[in-house]
Structures are given as C-alpha cells and as structure tokens.
C-alpha positions in Angstrom: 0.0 0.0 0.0 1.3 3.2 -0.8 2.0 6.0 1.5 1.7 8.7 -0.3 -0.4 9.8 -3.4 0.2 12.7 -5.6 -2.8 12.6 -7.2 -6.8 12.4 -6.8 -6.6 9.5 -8.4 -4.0 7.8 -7.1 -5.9 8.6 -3.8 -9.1 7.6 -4.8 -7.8 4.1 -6.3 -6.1 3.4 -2.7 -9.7 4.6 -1.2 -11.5 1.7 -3.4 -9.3 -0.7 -2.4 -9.1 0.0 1.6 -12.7 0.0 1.1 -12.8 -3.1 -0.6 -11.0 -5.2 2.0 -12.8 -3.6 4.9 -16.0 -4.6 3.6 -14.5 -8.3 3.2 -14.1 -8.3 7.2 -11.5 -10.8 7.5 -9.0 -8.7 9.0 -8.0 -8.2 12.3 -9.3 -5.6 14.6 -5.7 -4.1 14.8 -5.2 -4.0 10.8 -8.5 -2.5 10.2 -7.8 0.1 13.1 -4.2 0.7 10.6 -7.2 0.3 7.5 -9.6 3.1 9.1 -7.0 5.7 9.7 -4.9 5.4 6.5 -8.8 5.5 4.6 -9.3 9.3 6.9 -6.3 10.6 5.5 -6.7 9.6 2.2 -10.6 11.1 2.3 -9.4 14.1 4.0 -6.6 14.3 0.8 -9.5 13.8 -1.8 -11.4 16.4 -0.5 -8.4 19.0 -0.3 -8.0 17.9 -3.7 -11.5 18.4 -4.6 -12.1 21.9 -3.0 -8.6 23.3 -4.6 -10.1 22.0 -8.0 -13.4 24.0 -7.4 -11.5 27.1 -6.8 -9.6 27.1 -9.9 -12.6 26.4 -11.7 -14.6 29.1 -9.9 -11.0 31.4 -10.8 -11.5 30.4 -14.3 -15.0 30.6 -14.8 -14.5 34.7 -13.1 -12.2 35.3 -15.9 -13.9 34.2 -18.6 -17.0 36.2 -17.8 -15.1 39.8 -17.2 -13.4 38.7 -20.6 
C-alpha cells in the first residue's frame, strides 16, 4: 500500500481498495484500526484535492465572464 499519493486518483484508487478489504471483514481488529485511519487521510486528501479543483474552476470561470 502506498503512502503517499500525488494525485486524486492515485488517492481515490487506494480509497476503493481499503474499502474493498474492509468490507470483506477478515482482517484483524488491529489492521482494520491501521485500515480506518490510512482510509481518513486519504478522504481528507480527496477532498483538499476536490475543493482546490473547485477554486480554480470558480478562478476560471470569473475570468472568462469579465473577458
């Protein structure tokens, strides 16, 4: 599992996947404790991603209508 993502993507593949073998339940209560947290960062990355996307858009679409 990777540690660190660069992209939404990335991110969001790692996301399916921790989901994936959560929902399969058989894991340990200690690995889906590591599981659980490393699925919070990688939501709270998403959604940094997601809002920092928005604003550009938001930028871009201001431009284009004082153009």
């Amino acid at each position: 599992m990777s540690k660190k993502n660069n992209t939404y993507t990335e991110a969001f593949a790692e996301l399916q996947q921790l989901v994936s073998e959560i929902e399969q339940g058989d894991i340990s209560v200690d690995v889906l404790a590591e599981k659980v947290q490393r699925a919070a960062k990688l939501i709270a990355l998403c959604k940094e991603k997601l809002q920092h996307t928005e604003a550009d858009v938001e930028k871009i679409l201001r431009e284009l209508d004082t153009q």
